[in-house]
C-alpha positions in Angstrom: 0.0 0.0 0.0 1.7 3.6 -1.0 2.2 5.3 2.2 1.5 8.7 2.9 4.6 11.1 3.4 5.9 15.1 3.3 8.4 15.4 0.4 10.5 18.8 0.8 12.1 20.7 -2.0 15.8 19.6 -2.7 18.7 20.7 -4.9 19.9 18.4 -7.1 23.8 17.8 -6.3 26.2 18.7 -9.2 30.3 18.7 -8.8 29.6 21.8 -9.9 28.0 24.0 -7.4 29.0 24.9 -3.8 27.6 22.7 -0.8 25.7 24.6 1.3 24.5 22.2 4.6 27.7 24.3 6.5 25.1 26.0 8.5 22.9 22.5 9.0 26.6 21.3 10.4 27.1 24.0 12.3 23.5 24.1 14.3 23.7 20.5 15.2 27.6 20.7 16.5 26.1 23.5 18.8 23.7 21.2 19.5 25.7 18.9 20.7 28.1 20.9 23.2 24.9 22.2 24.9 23.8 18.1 25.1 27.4 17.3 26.3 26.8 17.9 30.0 23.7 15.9 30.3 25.1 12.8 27.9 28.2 12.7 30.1 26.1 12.6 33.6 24.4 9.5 32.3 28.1 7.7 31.4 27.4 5.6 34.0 23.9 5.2 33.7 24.3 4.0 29.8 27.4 1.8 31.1 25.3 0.0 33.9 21.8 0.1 31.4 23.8 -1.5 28.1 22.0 1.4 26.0 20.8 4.9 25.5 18.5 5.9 27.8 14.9 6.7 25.9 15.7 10.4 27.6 18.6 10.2 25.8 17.2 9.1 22.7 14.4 11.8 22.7 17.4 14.6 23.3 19.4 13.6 20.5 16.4 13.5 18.1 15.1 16.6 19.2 18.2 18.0 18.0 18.5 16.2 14.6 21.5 13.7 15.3 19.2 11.6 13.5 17.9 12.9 10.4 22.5 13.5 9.7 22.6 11.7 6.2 18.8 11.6 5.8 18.2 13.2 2.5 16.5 16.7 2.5 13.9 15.2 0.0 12.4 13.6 3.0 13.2 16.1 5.7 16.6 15.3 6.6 20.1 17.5 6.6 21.8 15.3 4.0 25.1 16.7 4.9 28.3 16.3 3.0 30.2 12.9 4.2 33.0 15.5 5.7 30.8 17.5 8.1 28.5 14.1 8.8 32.2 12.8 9.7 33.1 15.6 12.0 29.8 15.4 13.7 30.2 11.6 14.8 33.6 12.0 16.0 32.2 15.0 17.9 29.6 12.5 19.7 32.1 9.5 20.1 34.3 12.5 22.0 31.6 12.8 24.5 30.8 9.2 25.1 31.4 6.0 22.9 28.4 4.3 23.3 26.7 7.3 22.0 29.1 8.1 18.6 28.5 4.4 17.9 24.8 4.2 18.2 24.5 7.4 16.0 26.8 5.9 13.6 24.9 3.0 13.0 21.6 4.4 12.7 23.4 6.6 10.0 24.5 4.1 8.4 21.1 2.8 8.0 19.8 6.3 6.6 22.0 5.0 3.7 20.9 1.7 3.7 16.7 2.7 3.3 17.4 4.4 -0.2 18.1 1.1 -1.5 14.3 0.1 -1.1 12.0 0.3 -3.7 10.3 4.1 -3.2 7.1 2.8 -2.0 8.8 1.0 1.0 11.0 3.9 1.5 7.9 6.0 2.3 6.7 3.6 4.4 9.5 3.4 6.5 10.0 7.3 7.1 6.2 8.3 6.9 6.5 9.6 10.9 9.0 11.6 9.7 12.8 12.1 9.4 13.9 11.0 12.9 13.2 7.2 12.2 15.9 5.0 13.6 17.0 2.2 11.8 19.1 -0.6 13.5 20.5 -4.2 12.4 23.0 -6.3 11.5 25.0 -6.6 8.0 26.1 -10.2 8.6 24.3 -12.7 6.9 23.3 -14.3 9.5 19.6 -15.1 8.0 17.8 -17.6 5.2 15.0 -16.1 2.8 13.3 -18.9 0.9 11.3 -17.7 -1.9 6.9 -18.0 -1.5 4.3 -16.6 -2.8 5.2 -12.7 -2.7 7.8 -12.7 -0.9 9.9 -14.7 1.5 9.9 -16.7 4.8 12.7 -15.3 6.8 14.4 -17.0 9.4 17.5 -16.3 11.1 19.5 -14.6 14.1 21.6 -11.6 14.1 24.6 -10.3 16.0 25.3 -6.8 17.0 21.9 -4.9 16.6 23.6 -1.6 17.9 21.0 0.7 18.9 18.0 -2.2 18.3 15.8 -1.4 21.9 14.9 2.1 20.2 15.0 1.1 16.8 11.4 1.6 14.7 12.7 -0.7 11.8 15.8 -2.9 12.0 17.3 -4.2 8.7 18.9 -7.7 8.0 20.5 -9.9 5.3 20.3 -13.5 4.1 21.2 -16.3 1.8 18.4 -16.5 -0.4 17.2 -19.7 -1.5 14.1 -21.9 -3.7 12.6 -24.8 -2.9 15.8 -25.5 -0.6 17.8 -24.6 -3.1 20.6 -21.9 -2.8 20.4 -19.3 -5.6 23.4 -17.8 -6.9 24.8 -14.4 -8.2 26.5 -13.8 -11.4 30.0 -15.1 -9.8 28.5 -18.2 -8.4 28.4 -17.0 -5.1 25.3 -17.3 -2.8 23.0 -14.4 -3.3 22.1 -12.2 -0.1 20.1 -9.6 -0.2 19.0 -7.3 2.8 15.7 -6.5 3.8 13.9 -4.3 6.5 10.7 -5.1 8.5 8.9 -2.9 11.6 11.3 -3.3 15.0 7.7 -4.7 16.4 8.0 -7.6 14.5 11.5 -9.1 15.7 12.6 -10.5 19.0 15.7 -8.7 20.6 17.7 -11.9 22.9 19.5 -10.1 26.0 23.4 -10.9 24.9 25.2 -7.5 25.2 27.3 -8.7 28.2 30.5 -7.5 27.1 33.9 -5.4 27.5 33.6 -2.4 26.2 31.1 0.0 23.9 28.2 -1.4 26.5 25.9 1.0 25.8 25.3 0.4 22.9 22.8 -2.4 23.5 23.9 -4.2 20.4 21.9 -7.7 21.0 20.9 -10.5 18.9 17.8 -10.1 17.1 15.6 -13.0 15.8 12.8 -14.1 13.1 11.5 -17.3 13.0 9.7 -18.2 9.5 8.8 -14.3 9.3 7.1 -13.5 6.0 8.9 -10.6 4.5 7.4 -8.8 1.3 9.4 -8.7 -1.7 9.8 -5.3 -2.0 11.4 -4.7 1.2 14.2 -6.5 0.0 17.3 -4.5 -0.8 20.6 -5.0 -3.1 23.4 -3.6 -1.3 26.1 -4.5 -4.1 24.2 -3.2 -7.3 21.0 -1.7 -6.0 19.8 1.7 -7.3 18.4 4.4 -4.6 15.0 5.4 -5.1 16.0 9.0 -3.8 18.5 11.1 -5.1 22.0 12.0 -3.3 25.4 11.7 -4.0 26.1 8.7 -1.3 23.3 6.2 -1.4 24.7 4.5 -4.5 28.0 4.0 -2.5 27.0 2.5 0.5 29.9 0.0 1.6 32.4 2.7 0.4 31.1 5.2 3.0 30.1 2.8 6.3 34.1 2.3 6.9 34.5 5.5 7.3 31.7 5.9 10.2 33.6 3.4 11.9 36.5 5.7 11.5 34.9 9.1 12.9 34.1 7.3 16.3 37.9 5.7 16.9 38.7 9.5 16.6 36.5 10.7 18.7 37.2 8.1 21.2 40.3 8.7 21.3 40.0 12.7 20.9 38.2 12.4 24.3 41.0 10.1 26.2 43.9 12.5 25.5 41.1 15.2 26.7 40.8 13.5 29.5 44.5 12.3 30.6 45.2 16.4 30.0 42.2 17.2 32.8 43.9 14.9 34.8 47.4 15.9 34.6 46.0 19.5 35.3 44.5 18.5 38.7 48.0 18.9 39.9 47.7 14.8 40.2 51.0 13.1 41.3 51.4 9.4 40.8 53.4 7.5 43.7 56.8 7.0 43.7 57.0 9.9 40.9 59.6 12.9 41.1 57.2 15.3 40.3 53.3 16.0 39.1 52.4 14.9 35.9 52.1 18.3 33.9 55.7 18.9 35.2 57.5 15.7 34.1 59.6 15.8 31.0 58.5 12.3 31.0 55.0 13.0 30.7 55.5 15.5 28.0 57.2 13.9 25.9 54.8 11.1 26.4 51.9 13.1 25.7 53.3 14.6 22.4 54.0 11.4 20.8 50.1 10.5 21.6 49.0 13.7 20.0 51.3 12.8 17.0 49.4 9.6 16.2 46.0 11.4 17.3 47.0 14.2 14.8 47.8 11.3 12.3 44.4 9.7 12.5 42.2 12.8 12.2 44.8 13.5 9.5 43.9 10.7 7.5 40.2 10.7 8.3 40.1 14.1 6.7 41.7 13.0 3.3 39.8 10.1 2.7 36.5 11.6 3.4 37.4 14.7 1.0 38.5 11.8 -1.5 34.9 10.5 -0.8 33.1 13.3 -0.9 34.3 14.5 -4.4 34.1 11.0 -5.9 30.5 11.0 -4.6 29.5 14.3 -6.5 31.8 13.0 -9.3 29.3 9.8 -9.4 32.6 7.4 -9.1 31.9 6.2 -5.7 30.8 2.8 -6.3 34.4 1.2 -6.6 35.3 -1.9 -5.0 39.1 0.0 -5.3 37.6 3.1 -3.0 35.8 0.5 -0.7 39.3 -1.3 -0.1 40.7 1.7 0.1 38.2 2.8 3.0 38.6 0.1 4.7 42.7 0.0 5.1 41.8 3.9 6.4 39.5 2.2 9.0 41.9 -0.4 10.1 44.8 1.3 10.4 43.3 4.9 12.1 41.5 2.1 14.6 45.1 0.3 15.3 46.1 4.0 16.0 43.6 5.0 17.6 44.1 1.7 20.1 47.1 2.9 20.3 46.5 6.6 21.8 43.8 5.0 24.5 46.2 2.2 25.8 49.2 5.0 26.1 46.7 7.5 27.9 45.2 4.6 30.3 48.8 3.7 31.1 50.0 7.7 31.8 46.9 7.7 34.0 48.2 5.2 36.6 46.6 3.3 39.1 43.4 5.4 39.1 42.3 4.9 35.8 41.8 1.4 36.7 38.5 2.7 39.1 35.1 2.7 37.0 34.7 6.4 38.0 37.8 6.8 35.5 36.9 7.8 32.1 40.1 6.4 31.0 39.4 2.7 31.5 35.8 3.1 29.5 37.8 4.4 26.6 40.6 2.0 26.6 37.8 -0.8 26.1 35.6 1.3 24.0 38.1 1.5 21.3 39.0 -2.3 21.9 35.9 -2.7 20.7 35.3 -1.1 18.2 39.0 -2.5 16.7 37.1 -5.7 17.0 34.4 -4.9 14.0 35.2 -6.5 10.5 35.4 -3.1 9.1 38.8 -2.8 11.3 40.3 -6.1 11.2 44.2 -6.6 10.8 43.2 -8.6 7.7 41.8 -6.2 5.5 45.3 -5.0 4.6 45.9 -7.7 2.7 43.1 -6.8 0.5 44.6 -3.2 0.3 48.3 -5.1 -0.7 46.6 -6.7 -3.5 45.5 -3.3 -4.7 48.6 -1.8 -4.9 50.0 -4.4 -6.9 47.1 -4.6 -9.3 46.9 -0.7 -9.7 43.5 -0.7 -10.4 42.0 1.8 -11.8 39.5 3.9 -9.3 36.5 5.8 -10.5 36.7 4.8 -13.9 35.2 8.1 -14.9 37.1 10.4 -12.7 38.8 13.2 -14.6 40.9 12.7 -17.3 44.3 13.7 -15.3 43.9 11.0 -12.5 43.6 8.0 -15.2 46.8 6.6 -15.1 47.6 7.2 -11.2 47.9 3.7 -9.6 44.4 3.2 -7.5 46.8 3.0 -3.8 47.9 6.8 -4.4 44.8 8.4 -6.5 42.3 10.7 -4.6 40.4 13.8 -6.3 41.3 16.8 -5.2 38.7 19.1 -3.6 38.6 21.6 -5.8 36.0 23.7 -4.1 35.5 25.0 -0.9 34.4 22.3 1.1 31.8 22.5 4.0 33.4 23.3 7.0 31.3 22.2 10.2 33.3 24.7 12.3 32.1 27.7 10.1 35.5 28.5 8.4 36.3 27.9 5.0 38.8 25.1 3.8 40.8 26.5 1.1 41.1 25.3 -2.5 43.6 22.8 -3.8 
């Protein structure tokens, strides 16, 4: 049945015209300081709870965190990847679980476009701030009946799935028992999205770190899914246009990226705060901001923290003008966003374990703030998108030089795919209000 919903005028995007969601970017990050007090009296409360707190929920969608990469057609912001980027590391800074949960549900903002448009509707007819959770792995079977499918299956890591109001999945997709096949002879999985009503969420978030994120199992035994809210995430077309929803898997490494900085943006806040207390570890010479050990200590964490935002920022540029350049779609640039992933998590790792360390013996208390990031980012360095093996992948590129973004200009062609990125030629959207010059 075609579902009622608001459509709102919308520019089309061209590489040629300016971006103009700066000032979108800028309300929401302003937003988000005036939030920060409130989500970081609740640290424990999301900790000890293994989620957002509804009150939490309802604060962060009253201020949009939601609606991000929703595009404007149907309400949302629809910012460029660089400011969305900025805004999630922003988040992850305050508190992990949060910047992860927001993540995810972004992520799923780019997921919905893949649905046929009558489904689309139907998911965001209550409007923009619909919160879409799941899992990518899958974890499911679809066999084929009349009009749709019978779904069965059970999925790990719902983040964000106990205020979710649809939750996506994926499957192996078979007939009559039979698996059914892609065009490489590989079993075909398609995603698909149903009402959170209709699933049943198992209590299994018992874990080390990112516990607030209330990422469960979620369930459906011999569900009957319509066909057309099945989704193709490797050669789907959106039903809504926007320069990202074509390029899904090339962009959701990247979300993974923003919160391992943020995370770790907020430990080396929060080992400085200590170290200004005057705090003196036993046995020491002298207070921590006064020791040449400390300091030189501290500036090599910075270094690798400056490295990873560094990186971030270059690869989401690179994104962000392939995206307007309608190049995205490249399994080179998903590689390629996935080695930036892996290696600014190891980093990031990196900085929390050094700050943890530098704090001493109180960081081990659970009042410390410090021991919550060292296992948030442990975490997160735990998701596929971060793994140690995706660099082989990334080897393989180099020495295959394939080409990225076929149809990228003219004077990238013959670059080797490991070095190439396009140039922001414009003045890019600048979530702190400033511009970024042109290259």
């Amino acid at each position: 049945m075609k579902s009622q919903v608001t459509h709102f005028t919308t520019e089309r995007w061209s590489i040629e015209t300016p971006r103009s969601g700066i000032l979108s970017a800028n309300r929401l990050l302003a937003s988000i300081r005036k939030l920060a007090p409130e989500i970081r009296s609740r640290a424990g409360d999301i900790e000890a709870s293994r989620r957002i707190p509804p009150g939490l929920v309802k604060a962060l969608k009253a201020i949009g965190v939601f609606r991000m990469l929703m595009p404007r057609s149907h309400g949302g912001f629809e910012l460029d990847l660089p400011a969305a980027l900025e805004i999630l590391a922003a988040l992850s800074k305050i508190d992990g679980s949060v910047g992860w949960t927001i993540a995810i549900t972004s992520g799923g903002d780019l997921f919905a476009p893949l649905l046929p448009r009558d489904t689309y509707d139907e998911v965001y007819q209550s409007g923009p701030d619909v919160v879409l959770a799941g899992s990518v792995q899958p974890a499911g079977t679809a066999e084929a009946t009349a009009g749709g499918w019978r779904v069965t299956g059970r999925w790990p890591f719902a983040s964000g799935c106990q205020h979710a109001d649809w939750m996506v999945g994926f499957c192996m997709m078979s007939d009559h028992g039979n698996p059914l096949l892609d065009e490489a002879g590989a079993p075909l999985v398609r995603g698909f999205v149903l009402p959170a009503r209709d699933w049943l969420i198992e209590d299994t978030w018992y874990v080390a770190g990112l516990r607030g994120t209330g990422s469960h199992h979620i369930t459906l035994r011999d569900a009957f899914v319509p066909a057309e809210n099945f989704l193709d995430l490797m050669k789907g077309e959106p039903c809504v246009p926007g320069p990202l929803y074509r390029a899904v898997r090339a962009v959701l490494p990247l979300l993974h990226g923003s919160v391992s900085v943020g995370i770790a943006e907020g430990a080396v806040d929060e080992l400085v705060a200590l170290a200004n207390t005057g705090h003196q570890q036993l046995r020491a010479p002298a207070p921590m901001r006064e020791s040449e050990v400390f300091h030189h200590e501290l500036g090599r964490i910075v270094a690798d923290l400056r490295a990873a935002q560094a990186l971030l920022q270059l690869q989401a540029a690179s994104h962000w003008r392939h995206a307007l350049a309608g190049t995205l779609r490249d399994e080179a640039l998903v590689t390629q966003a996935t080695q930036t992933a892996t290696w600014i998590a190891t980093t990031c790792v990196r900085v929390a374990d050094a700050c943890f360390a530098l704090g001493g013996g109180s960081a081990l208390y659970d009042a410390s703030p410090l021991q919550r990031r060292l296992r948030d980012l442990h975490a997160a360095a735990q998701h596929a998108s971060a793994q140690q093996r995706n660099y082989a992948s990334a080897g393989k590129l180099v020495l295959s030089s394939i080409p990225v973004g076929a149809n990228a200009a003219a004077g990238n062609a013959v670059r080797p795919a490991h070095l190439r990125s396009l140039p922001v030629r414009r003045e890019a959207a600048s979530v702190d209000g400033a511009r970024r010059p042109e290259h």
